[in-house]
C-alpha positions in Angstrom: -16.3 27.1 6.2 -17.4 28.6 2.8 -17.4 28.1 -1.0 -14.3 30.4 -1.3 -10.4 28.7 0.2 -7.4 29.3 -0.9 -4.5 26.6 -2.1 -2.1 26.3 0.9 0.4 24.0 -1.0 1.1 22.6 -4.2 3.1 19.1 -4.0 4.8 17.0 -6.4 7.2 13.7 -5.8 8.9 11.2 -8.4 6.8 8.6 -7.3 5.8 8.0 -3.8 5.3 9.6 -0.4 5.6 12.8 1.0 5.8 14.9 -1.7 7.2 18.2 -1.4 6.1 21.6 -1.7 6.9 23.8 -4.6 5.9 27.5 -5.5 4.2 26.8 -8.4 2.8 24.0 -10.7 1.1 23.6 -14.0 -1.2 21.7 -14.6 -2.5 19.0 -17.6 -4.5 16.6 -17.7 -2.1 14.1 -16.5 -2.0 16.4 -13.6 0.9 18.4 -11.7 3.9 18.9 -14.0 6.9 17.1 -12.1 4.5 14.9 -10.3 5.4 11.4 -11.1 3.2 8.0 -9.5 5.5 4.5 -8.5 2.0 2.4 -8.5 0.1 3.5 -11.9 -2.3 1.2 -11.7 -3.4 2.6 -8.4 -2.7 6.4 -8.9 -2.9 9.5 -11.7 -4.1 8.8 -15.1 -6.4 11.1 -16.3 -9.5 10.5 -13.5 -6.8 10.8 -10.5 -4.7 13.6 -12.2 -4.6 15.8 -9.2 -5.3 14.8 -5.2 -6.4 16.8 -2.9 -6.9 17.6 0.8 -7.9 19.8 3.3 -5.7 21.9 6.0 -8.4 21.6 8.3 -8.5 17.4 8.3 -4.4 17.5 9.0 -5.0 19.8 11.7 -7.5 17.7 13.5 -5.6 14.1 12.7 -2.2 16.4 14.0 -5.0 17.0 17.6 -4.6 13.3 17.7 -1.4 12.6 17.7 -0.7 12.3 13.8 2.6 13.7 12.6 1.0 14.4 9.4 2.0 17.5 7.8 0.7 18.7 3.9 2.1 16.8 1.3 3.2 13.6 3.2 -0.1 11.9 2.0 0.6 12.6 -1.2 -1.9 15.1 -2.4 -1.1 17.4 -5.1 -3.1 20.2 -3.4 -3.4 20.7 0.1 -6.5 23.6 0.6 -8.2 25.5 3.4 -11.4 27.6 4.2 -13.7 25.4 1.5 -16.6 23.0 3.6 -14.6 20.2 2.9 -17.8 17.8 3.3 -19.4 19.9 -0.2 -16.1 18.6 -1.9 -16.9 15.0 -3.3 -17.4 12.9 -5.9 -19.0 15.2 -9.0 -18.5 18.8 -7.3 -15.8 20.8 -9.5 -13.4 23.6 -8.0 -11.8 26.8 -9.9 -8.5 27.0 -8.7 -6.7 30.0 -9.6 -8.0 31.7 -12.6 -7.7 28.8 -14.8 -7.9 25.5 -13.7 -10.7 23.9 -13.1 -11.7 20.4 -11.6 -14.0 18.0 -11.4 -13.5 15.1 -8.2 -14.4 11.8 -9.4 -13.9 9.4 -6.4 -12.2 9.6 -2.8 -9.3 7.9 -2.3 -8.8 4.3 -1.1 -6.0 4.9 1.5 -2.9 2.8 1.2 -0.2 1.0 3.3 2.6 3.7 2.1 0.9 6.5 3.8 1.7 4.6 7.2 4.4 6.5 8.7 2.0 9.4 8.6 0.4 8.5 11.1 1.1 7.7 15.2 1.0 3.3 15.8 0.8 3.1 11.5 -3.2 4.3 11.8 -3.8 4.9 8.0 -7.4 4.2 8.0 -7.8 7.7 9.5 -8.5 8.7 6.1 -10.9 6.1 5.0 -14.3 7.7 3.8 -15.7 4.4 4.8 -14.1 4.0 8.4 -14.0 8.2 8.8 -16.7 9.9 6.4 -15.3 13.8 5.9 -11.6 12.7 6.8 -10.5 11.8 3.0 -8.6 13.1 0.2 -10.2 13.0 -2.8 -8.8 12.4 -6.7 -10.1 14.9 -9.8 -10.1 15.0 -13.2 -8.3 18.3 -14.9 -11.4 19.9 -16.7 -9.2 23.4 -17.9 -5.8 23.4 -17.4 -3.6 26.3 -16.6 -0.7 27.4 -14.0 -1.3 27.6 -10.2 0.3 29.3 -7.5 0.5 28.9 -3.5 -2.1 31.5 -2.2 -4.3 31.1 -5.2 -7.9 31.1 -4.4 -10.3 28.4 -4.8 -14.0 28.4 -5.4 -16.7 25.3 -5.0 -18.7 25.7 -8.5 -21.5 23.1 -7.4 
C-alpha cells in the first residue's frame, strides 16, 4: 500500500443503498452531483458530502463470505492502492486533478447496509468493533469533476 491509488468507482443513488456506478461525477460541496441521501439527518451535508471506501476492505469482507460489492454500502468513492489505515479523521486526499478532501469522521454503520452482508453482519464495518474495516465521510475542500481511473494521492 502507498500514498498514491487510484478511484475504482464513483457511485451515486436517490437516497439509499446500493448506489450505482457511473463514469463520471462532479463534485460540490454537497458532494456527488446526482447523489441524493433518504436519512439527512444521518448522512451528506457539508462534513459527509462524499463517503468513501477501500477495494481492499470489500475484498477481504467478500474472503468471508460477504456479498459486498462497491457501491452497495453506499460510498460515493470506492478506491484502491492507498494504506487505507493513513486515511482517517483529518488526513485530506487529491482526487483527480481537482478535488480535494478532507475526512472528518468514520462512519457509524447502519441497519440498511444489512443485506450486504452474509447472516445481516453489518458491524463488520464498525471502527469500533473492526478498527481499519470502515468507510469514512469527507468534507469537499476544492471541487472539480472526477473520473473512474483517476488517481488519488494521501496529502498528510
Amino acid at each position: 500500500m502507498s500514498d498514491v491509488g487510484r478511484i475504482v468507482q464513483l457511485s451515486v443513488s436517490n437516497g439509499g443503498v446500493p448506489k450505482r456506478a457511473v463514469q463520471h461525477a462532479r463534485v460540490t460541496a454537497l458532494g456527488l452531483e446526482g447523489d441524493a441521501h433518504r436519512d439527512r439527518e444521518h448522512h451528506g451535508g457539508p462534513e459527509r458530502a462524499v463517503c468513501l471506501f477501500a477495494l481492499e476492505v470489500i475484498h477481504a469482507l467478500q474472503a468471508e463470505g460477504h456479498p459486498l460489492v462497491p457501491g452497495a454500502l453506499g460510498e460515493n468513492v470506492t478506491l484502491e492502492g492507498l494504506d487505507w489505515s493513513a486515511v482517517q479523521p483529518g488526513a485530506r486526499l487529491r482526487l483527480g486533478n481537482e478535488v480535494e478532501l478532507e475526512i472528518t469522521r468514520y462512519t457509524t454503520p447502519c441497519f440498511n447496509i444489512r443485506p450486504a452482508f452474509r447472516d445481516g453482519e453489518y458491524s463488520r464495518v464498525s471502527q469500533k468493533r473492526h478498527p481499519g474495516r470502515s468507510r469514512v465521510y469527507a468534507r469537499v475542500v476544492t471541487p472539480g469533476t472526477l473520473h473512474n481511473g483517476d488517481p488519488v494521492r494521501l496529502l498528510g
